[in-house]
N, C-alpha and C positions, 0 to 999 in steps of 0.2 A: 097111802100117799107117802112121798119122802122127804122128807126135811134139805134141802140144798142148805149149805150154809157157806155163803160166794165170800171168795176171799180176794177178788180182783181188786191191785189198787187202781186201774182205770177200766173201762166198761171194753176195752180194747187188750187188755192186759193176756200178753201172746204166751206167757208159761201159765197160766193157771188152766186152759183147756176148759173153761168153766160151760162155752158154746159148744163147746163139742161133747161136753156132758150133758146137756139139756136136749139136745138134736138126738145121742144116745138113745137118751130116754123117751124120747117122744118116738122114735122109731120101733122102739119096744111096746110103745104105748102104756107108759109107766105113770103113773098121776105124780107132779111134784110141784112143791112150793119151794120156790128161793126166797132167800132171806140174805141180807148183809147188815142187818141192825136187827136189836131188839123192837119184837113187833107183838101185836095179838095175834093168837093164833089157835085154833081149835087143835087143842093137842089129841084130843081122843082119835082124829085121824092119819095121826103121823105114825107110820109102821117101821121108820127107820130114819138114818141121817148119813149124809155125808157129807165130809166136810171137803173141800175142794182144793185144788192147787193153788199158787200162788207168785208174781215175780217173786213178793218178798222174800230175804233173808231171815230165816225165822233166829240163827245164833245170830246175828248179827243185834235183830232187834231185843232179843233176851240180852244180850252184851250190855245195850243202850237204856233197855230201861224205857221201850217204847213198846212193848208187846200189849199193855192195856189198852190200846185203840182197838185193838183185834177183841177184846174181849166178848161182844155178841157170841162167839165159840163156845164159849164157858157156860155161860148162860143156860144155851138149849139144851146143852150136854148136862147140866145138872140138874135142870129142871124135867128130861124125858129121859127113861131108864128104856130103852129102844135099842136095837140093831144098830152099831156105827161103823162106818169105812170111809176112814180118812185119805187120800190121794193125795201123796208127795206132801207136799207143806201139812195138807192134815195131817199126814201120817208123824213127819214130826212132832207135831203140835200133841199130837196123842202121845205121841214117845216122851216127849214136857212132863203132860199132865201124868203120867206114869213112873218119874221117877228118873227116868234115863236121862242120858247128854246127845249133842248133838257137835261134832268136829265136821270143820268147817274142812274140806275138801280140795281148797282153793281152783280148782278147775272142776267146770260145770261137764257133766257127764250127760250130754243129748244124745242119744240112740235108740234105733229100735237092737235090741237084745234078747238074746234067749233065754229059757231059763237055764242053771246050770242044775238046777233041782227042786222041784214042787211038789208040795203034797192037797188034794183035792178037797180042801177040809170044807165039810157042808155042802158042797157039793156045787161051790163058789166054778168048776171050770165043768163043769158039764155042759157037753155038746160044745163047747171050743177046743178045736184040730189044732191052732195055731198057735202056739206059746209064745213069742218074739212080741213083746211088747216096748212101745215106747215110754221112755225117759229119760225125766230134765231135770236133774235136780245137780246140787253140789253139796249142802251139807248129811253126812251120813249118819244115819240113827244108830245108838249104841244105848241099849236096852237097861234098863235096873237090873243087876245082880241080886238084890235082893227080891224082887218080886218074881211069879214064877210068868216073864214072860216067852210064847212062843214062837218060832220062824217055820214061815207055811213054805216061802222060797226064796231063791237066792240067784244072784248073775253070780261071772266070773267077767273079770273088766281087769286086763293088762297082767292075768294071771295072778289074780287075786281076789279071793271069794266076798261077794259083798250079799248078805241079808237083804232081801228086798221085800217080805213080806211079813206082816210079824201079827200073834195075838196078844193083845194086850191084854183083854178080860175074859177067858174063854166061854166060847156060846156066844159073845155080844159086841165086843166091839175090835174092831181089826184095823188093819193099815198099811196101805203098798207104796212103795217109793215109782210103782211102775202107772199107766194112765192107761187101764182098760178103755177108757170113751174115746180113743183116737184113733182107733180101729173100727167103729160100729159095728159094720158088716162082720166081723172075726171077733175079736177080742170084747165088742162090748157085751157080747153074752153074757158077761161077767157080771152084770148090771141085773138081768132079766133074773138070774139065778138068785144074787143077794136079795133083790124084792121079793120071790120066793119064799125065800128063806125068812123075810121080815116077815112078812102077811101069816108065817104058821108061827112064830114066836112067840111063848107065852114066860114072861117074869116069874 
């Protein structure tokens, strides 16, 4: 099973795609629990985690000194040592808790896009032909120099190369700026393969 961890601030909230990750998933026939609070939960069957999109401004709210509302994130992620992939806001939020910054963009980048370079690490794009994935984000992840983290792929937007996939812990926990579930039928494969990939994992 896989841990959702919904970051919608309303049950309607049109950048997080959090519905179209669930639908994903149920088309895969993927077992998940969401979560947007800390709750009880039988951790012995959670095989991995993701953590989800978001409207929110995640520099904004680290600027403000508001990001502790959000903290259920932190929580699961410290308590279960599992498979994690953050989308867009997760991915920042992982890029946070890693050490990195986040520059704010001032215009929101919605496209579907290609890649300009990918590497197949774990084997995350098997059996997906179609690289062109969508994204919605505006602030761009910029990684710790000091930790050793790594870039699985990358766009080019107005000729100029942007990082869109990055490992933060290698073997365990990763993060794309881009939303494999908005494609199901193409792109979500991407989903069927990381639960794969969860279910053989051992610590």
């Amino acid at each position: 099973m896989l841990l959702i961890l919904d970051n919608r601030v309303t049950a309607n909230d049109n950048l997080a795609f959090t519905k179209e990750l669930m639908n994903t998933l149920d088309m895969y026939n993927i077992p998940y629990l969401n979560v947007n609070s800390v709750q009880e939960i039988d951790k012995s069957r959670i095989k991995g985690i993701i953590i989800t999109g978001s409207s929110l401004k995640l520099s904004q709210l680290e600027k403000n000194g508001e990001f502790s509302d959000y903290g259920f994130n932190l929580y699961y992620l410290s308590i279960l040592k599992v498979p994690v992939f953050g989308v867009c806001y997760g991915c920042q939020l992982l890029n946070i808790l890693y050490g990195g910054k986040l520059i704010d963009n001032k215009k929101i980048i919605c496209n579907d896009i290609d890649f300009y370079q990918f590497k197949n690490i774990n084997h995350f794009f098997d059996h997906i032909n179609n690289k062109t994935f969508r994204y919605c984000f505006s602030d761009l992840v910029v990684p710790s120099k000091k930790l050793d983290i790594g870039v699985f792929a990358s766009i080019k937007v107005k000729n100029k190369i942007l990082d869109c996939g990055f490992i933060f812990e290698k073997g365990r926990v990763f993060g794309s700026l881009f939303h494999p579930e908005f494609y199901p039928e193409t792109t979500g494969a991407f989903y069927k393969n990381f639960y794969g990939f969860c279910k053989k994992y051992k610590a």
